[in-house]
C-alpha positions, 0 to 999 in steps of 0.5 A: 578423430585423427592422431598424429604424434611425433616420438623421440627414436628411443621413446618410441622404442620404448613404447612399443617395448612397454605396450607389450609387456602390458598386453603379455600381463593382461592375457596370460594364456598368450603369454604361456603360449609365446613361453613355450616357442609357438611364435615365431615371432619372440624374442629369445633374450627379451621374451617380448615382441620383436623391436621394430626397426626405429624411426629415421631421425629425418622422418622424427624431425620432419614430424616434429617440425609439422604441428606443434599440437598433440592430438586435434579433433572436431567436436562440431563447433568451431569455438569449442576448444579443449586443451588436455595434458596427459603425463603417464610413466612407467614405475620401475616397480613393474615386474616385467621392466624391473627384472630387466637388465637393461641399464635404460631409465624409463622414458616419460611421454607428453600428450597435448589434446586440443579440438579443431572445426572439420573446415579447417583440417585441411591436412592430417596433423599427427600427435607430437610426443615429447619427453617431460623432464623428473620435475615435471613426472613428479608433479602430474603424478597420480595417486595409488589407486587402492581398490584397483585390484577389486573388480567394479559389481555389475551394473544393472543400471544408472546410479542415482545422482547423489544431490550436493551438500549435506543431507536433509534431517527433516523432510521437505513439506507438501505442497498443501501444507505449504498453501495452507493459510495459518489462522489466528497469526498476530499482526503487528500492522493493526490500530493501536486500540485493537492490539492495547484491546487484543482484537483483530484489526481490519486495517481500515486506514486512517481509522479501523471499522471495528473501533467504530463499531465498538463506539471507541475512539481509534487511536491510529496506526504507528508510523510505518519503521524502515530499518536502516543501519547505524549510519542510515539511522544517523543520518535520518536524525539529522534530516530531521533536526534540520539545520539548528540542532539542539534547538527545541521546536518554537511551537509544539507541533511544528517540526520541520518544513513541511508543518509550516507549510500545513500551518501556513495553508490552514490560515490562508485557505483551509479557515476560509473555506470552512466559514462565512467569515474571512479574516477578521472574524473567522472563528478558526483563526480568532479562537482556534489558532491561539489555543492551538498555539499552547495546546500541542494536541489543537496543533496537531489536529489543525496540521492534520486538517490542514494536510489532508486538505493540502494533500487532495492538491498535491498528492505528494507522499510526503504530504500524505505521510505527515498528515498521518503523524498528526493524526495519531498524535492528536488520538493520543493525546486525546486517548492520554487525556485523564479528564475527558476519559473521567467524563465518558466514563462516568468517573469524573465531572471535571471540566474539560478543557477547551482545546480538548473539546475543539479537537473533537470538532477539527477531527470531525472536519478532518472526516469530512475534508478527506471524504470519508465514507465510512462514518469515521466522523461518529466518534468525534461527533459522539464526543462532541455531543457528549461535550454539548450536553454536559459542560459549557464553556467559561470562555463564552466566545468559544462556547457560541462557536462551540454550539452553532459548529455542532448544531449545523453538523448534527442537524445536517448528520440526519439528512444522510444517516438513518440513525442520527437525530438531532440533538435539537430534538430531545425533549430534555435538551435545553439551550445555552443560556448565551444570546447570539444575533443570527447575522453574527453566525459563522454558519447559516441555519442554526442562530435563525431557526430554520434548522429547527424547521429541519429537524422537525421535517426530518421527524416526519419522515421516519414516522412515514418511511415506518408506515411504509415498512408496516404498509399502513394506509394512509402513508401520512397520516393526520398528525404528520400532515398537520405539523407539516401545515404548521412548519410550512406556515413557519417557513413562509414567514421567516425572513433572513436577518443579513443585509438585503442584496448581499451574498449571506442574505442571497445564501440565507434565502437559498436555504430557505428554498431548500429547507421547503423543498425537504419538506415537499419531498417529504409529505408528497409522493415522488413524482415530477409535479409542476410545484417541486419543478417550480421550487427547485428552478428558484433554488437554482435562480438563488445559486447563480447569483452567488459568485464562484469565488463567494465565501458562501461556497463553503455552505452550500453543498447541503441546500445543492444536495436537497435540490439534487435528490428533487430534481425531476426534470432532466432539464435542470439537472445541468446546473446542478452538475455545475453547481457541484463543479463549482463548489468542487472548484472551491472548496476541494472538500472530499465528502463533495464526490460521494454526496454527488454520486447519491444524486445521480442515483437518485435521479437514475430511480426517477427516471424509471418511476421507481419509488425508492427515489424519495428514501435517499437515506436507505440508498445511501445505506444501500451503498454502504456510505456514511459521510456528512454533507457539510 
């Protein structure tokens, strides 16, 4: 480091005249010394070291004219500069100074630090020392020092570094108390029916899994609340009011664009992929619509199921976020409807009304058009059940439509579920007492009697899959194969009541060949044979003539399943992919996906020899599937 400075004559007199005194007071016994005249060096009259003779006025100048910086160094980085300004003065109160006579002010000094890079001293450049004016001394004066007199303690080591703000009352938590996960906190994320109940939810979207098996009708989740300040919250609610403020809403149910929308779907597609019948007859249009129109929870059940239909096409959140508010509106109003709580209670015999009972219905749709897999359609069909068996309709339309939609449901339940038995079973169920033409049918297989075949079959099958549990021998025994000789005469003699040559007709004959191959698959082993080849190539035969574009797409994901599980020959399973592609194609319903899935392992145990192939109902159980193949 290189100082070079630049004193006024007087100043540096004065400096070196005050550096002396200060050395006398801090070394006493050189001070007694110079006292007694050992120094040749004293001056008599000021008792301090001799005045050096001053700087010429032409070296001063000279110096003063040669940099106009105190003190320059390098610190090893060209960018670092510091700049520093160091004002000290000597108080008149010094015991040295003030006991002289000399009439001299003090002078004051001015040091100015700044650092430079090594490369670019080239010459030395001395400090310059200016004398700062009383104003300038009285600002950069520093306080008193009151403890500088008492001497530091020794320093046995580095202080602690004292941490910043204010000290901790309580301690910091370790980190394991940290990690540990508090058990039984109360979430507010939950189904409304297990935090009304007190239960813990597992959040299943769109219906918990313990409402479902606590056998109550889960009533949703509250829409999702972002806070939003005062003027976001205004203008939300504006958006939603949408350009005519202050006008209630035409139809209940329909709110904003979006519905109109869902509503508009539903009567253009969604009807039709549901029915035999298009427009003129469609029942979810001739009957559902209008009573949707003055029953606000119809309407939302409708915009539910038209949603989650639309939103398999566009997988816009919007889509998706509105479907869910129709949803828990429809559970609510259900959850809120006096009379049907009454009747599943046991409390009430009233009479239910008929939108009420169509809701049931439409949130069974809304399952299977999702493609959910967990048995969320139970509750709805439990409900409908109940509603079948213990009221009937004064409106007699709705009450065929009522019937049949429920009875093909029911009956199609017990194809994939081990559980679930159908109603056509039960020794005390009897028939409404309406008379319906089977060509009048908006679905196949209930009105003309082949369900009841069905049924039938799938009886013999739980008898045989518990003598199989018991190891019994033989597996069918007489009383099995002797109705399975009279369904089979059944089937052989029933005919279809559509017009010949037309695509109900082709479809109803296509149901026929699968309810015998449900037949065969179930009395026989399973293992390729030439008659079950035989009898699913004619199935297929039947599948091709109905053209991709068919209303009678919608029902035929149950025959194509049945076909799928007896399936043996590798070489006929290409038209059953594309069978699925098609009706994929057309209809976009969710429980499509994981029905075609139970296929491919069914024919993964063929492949192998395995004999589980013929149980697909425990496979699906295995898989933890519950879904309708409707």
């Amino acid at each position: 480091m290189v100082l070079e400075g630049i004193l006024e004559p007087e100043a540096a007199e004065h400096f070196r005249v005050n550096s002396a005194n200060q050395q006398i007071k801090n070394d006493p016994a050189s001070s007694s010394e110079e006292a007694g005249g050992k120094s040749p060096n004293i001056d008599s009259t000021r008792r301090k070291w001799r005045r050096p003779p001053p700087i010429a006025s032409n070296e001063a100048s000279a110096l003063r004219t040669s940099s106009d910086s105190g003190v320059h160094t390098s610190i090893g980085s060209p960018l670092a500069t510091l700049a520093l300004s160091i004002a000290a003065s000597r108080r008149e109160s010094d015991p040295l100074t003030a006991s002289s006579d000399s009439s001299v002010s003090t002078p004051t000094f001015s040091f100015h630090f700044r650092y430079y890079d090594d490369d670019d001293m080239d010459d030395e450049i001395a400090p310059k020392l200016e004398v700062m004016d009383d104003d300038e001394t009285e600002e950069m004066k520093a306080p008193p020092l009151e403890d500088a007199a008492t001497p530091d303690p020794p320093m046995m080591g580095p202080h602690p570094k004292r941490p910043r703000g204010r000290p901790r009352k309580y301690p910091l938590p370790s980190p394991a108390a940290l990690a540990k996960v508090t058990k039984g906190a109360r979430s507010k994320t939950g189904c409304r029916t297990c935090r009304r109940r007190k239960k813990k939810c597992d959040e299943t979207k769109p219906h918990c899994l313990n409402c479902q098996k606590n056998a109550v009708v889960c009533e949703g989740y509250s829409p999702r609340e972002v806070w939003r300040p005062g003027r976001g919250r205004a203008e939300l609610r504006d958006e939603s009011r949408g350009p005519s403020c202050g006008l209630p809403c035409l139809i209940d149910g329909i709110e904003n664009e979006i519905d109109r929308k869902f509503l508009d779907h539903f009567s253009n597609t969604v009807s039709r992929v549901l029915t035999l019948f298009t427009d003129d007859l469609n029942p979810f249009k001739e009957i559902l619509l209008p009573m949707a129109i003055r029953h606000k929870g119809l309407m939302h059940s409708l915009l539910c199921l038209s949603g989650s239909h639309l939103a398999t096409r566009d997988k816009s959140s919007a889509y998706n976020e509105r479907q869910y508010y129709h949803f828990d509106c429809a559970i609510k109003n259900l959850a809120y409807d006096k009379k049907l709580a009454g009747q599943i209670s046991g409390e009430s015999q009233e009479l239910i009304d008929d939108p009420t009972v169509a809701q049931t219905l439409v949130l069974c749709l809304n399952s299977i058009c999702m493609g959910e897999t967990n048995g969320e359609y139970r509750p709805h069909m439990d409900a409908a059940r109940h509603l079948v068996i213990n009221q009937q309709s004064t409106n007699q339309q709705f009450g065929q439509f009522l019937f049949e939609f429920f009875m093909y449901h029911d009956v199609s339940n017990s194809l994939t579920s081990l559980d679930r038995r159908p109603l056509l079973l039960h020794e005390d169920f009897v028939l409404p007492n309406f008379i319906m033409q089977p060509e009048a049918g908006a679905l196949l297989g209930v009105l003309d009697g082949l369900f009841g075949y069905m049924s039938k079959i799938t009886q013999i099958r739980d008898k045989i899959r518990n003598r199989k549990k018991q190891r019994l021998q033989p597996i069918v025994d007489y009383q099995s194969l002797s109705d399975a000789v009279i369904i089979d005469a059944g089937i052989r003699t029933w005919q279809p009541s559509q017009p010949e040559h037309s695509d109900r007709y082709i479809a109803a004959q296509l149901y026929r060949q699968s309810v015998w191959v449900y037949l065969y698959r179930t009395i026989q082993p399973s293992e390729p044979s030439d008659k079950i080849r035989e009898a699913v190539s004619e199935g297929l035969k039947l599948m091709r003539r109905l053209p991709a574009d068919s209303y009678t797409q919608s029902i035929l994901l149950l025959p194509m399943f049945l076909l799928g599980c007896a399936a043996f020959d590798p070489a006929q399973r290409p038209d059953i992919e594309k069978s699925f592609d098609g009706l994929q194609n057309y209809s976009e319903l969710g429980n499509i996906k994981p029905a075609r899935e139970i296929v491919k392992v069914v024919w993964e145990k063929m492949d192998i020899g395995d004999e589980s192939s013929w149980d697909w109902e425990t496979l699906i159980q295995d898989m933890g599937y519950d879904f309708l193949v409707t």
